[in-house]
N, C-alpha and C positions, 0 to 999 in steps of 0.2 A: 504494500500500500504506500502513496506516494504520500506523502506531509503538503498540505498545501499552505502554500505560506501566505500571511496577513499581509498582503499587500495595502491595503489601506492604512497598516500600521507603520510603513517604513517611514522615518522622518529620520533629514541629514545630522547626524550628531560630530559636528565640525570642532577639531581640536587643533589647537597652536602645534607648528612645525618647530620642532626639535634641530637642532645644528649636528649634522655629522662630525662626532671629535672621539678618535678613539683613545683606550681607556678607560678608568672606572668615572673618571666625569662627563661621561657623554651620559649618563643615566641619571645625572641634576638635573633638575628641571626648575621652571624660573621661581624665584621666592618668593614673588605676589600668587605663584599657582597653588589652589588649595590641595593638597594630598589626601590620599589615602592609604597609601602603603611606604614605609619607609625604612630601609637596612642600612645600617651603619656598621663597617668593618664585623660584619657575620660570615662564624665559621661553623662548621660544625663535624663532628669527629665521633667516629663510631670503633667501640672495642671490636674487636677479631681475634680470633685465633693465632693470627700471628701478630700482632698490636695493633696501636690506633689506627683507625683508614680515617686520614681526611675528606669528608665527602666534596664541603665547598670552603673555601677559604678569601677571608677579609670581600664578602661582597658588600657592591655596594647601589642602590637602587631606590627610586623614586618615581610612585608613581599617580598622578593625577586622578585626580575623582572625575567619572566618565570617561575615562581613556580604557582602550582595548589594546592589550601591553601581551604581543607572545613572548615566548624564549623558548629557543632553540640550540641546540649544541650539539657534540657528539655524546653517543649513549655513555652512562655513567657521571656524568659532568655533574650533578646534583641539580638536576629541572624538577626534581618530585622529590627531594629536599628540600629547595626554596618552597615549594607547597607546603609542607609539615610545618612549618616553621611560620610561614602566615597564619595558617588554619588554627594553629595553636597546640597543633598534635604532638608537637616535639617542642624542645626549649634548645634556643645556640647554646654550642660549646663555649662561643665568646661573641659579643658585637651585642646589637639591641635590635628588635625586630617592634614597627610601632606599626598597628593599624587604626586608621581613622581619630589618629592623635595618642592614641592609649599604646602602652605599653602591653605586648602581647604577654598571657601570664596562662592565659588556658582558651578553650575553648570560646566563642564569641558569636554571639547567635545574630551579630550581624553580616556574618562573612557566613556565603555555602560554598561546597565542593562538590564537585561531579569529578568522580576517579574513570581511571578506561572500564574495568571492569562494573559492573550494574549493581549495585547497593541496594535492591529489592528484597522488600521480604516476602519467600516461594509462597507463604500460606497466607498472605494477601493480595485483596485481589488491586489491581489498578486503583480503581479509585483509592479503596482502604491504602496504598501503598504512599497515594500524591495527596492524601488528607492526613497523612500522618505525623509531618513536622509541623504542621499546623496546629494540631490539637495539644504536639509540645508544648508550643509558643502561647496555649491559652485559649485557640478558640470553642467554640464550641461544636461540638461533633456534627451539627445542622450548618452552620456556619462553616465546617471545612470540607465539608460532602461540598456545597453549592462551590465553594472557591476552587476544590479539586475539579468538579465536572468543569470550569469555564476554565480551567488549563488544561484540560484534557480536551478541550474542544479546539484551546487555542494552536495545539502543539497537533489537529489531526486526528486523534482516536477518541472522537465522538464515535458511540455506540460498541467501546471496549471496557466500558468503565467495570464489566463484571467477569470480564476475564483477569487469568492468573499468570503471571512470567512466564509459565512453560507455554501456554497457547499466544505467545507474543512471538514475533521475527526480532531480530537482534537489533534492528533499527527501529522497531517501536517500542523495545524495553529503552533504548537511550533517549527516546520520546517520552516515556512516563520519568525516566530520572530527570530528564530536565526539567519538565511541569513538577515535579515534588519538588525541586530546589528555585525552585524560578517563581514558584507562588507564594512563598514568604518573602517575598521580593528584596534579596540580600544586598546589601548595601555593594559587598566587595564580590565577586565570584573568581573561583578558582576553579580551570579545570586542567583535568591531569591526562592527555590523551585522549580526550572523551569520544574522540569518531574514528582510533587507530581499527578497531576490530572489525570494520564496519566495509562492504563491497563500495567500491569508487562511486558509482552512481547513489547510492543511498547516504554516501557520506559527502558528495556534493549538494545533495537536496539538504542535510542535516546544515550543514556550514552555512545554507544559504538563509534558512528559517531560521537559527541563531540567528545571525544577523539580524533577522527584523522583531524577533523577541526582542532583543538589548535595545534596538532606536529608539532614542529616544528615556531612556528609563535612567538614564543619569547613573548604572550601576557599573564600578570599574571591575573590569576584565582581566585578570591574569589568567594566560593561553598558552597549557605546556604543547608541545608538538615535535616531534623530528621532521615533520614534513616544510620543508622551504616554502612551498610554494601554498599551502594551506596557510601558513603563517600572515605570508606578506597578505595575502587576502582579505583575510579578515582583520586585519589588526591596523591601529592608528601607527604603532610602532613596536618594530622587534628587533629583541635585544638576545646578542649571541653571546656563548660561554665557551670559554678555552675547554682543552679536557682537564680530566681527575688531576689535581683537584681542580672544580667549577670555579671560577672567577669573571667577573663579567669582561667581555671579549671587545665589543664596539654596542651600539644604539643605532638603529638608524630608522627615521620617520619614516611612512609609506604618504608618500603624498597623493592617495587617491581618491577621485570625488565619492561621494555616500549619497542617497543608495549605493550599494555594488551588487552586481553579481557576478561572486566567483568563479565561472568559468567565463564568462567576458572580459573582466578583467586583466584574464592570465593571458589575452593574448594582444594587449596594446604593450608596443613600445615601452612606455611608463613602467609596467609591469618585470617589461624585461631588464632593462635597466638597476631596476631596484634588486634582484633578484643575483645582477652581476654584482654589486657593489658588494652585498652580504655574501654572497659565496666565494667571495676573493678573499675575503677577511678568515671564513671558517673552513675554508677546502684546510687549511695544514692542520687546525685540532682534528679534524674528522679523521686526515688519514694518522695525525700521530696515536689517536684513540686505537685505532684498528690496530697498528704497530706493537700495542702493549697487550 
């Protein structure tokens, strides 16, 4: 089944261009912009059987309220440690991690996370599954039945509400995990790979319908990916990472007009361009990543 997307919903959400300057100061942004996420000299360091593994070291990153921010690196680099580490799930080894002003200390029920893998639970059905973080936050079980079913309409699976994950395809279980995270309407969103498992065509329509959920919604976006060209699509700006250990690599804005559609997109000029400049920068971590 295709997701049909809210087109009536798209509106430009137009954000200030960013100066290419590589290093870890190309990921300042200017000090009249209000933030929402912000690391300061974070690292973080995991026990092993043969001693500490540095995951990322001294990052450092800034990133605007309503901005749609990927990162990209080679695998291992700590892309889904900087996750843990906003979400609240883990605390740095060293540095300070601030969302929405506050010092990250745990969990924060204004930041959600969509991981690749699908966070459903088997013996609930849809609806029960996208009324669930709702009924956390306080509402009440009438009140998050109606707010589930008009995300479940909004994301496509009207008239799935009383199926269960196993009678879903693998692109409408990431349909119901976005409507369960996207209907407490989080202030910060974090996602960890969310369309890697997902066949081309189903993960172009998914990328595109993102998109027009976020217009508009003033909610900032951090976008893990390995995919290049996923990245630069959807995002205001993406920021690359050395390998192991992760350190931030360059920044560089996508100056593309909004609306997009991600396969239109990817074949202007602009597109291409942008796509040279970052893969010049990250072609030698990728191959040193693979070297090791």
């Amino acid at each position: 089944m295709s997701l049909t997307p809210l087109q009536a919903d798209r509106e430009a959400n137009t954000v200030a261009a960013h100066e290419r300057i590589p290093g870890p100061e190309a990921v300042a942004v200017s000090e009249s912009a209000e933030l929402s996420v912000e690391l300061r000299n974070v690292s973080q360091v995991f026990p092993t059987k043969t001693g500490p593994f540095t995951a990322i070291k001294d990052v450092n990153l800034d990133v605007r309220k309503g901005e749609f921010l990927s990162i990209v690196g080679p695998s291992g680099c700590g892309k889904s440690t900087l996750v843990g580490l906003v979400a609240g799930l883990t605390r740095p080894y060293s540095g300070e991690v601030r969302v929405l002003g506050e010092n990250v200390t745990g969990v924060d029920k204004r930041v959600g996370v969509i991981f690749q893998k699908d966070a459903l639970l088997p013996w609930r059905t849809t609806l029960q599954n996208v009324a669930l973080p709702l009924r956390w936050r306080g509402a009440s079980k009438s009140e998050a039945n109606d707010k589930a079913r008009e995300w479940l309409k909004r994301v496509g699976l009207e008239g799935f509400e009383s199926n269960f994950p196993h009678q879903l395809s693998g692109g409408m279980r990431k349909r119901v995990s976005i409507a369960s995270t996207m209907s407490y309407r989080p202030e910060v969103l974090l996602m960890d790979e969310p369309f890697s498992a997902l066949d081309v065509q189903t993960r172009n329509i998914m990328e595109n319908d993102l998109l027009d959920l976020w217009a508009g919604s003033g909610q900032t976006v951090i976008f893990i990916t390995h995919d290049l060209e996923e990245a630069i699509g959807m995002s205001d700006r993406v920021v690359s990472m050395t390998a192991s250990p992760g350190t931030v690599l360059n920044s560089q804005v996508v100056d593309l007009p909004r609306p997009r559609d991600i396969l239109e997109c990817r074949l202007t000029p602009e597109f291409g361009e942008i796509h040279r400049q970052i893969w010049d920068d990250l072609r030698g971590e990728v191959l040193a990543a693979h070297k090791r």
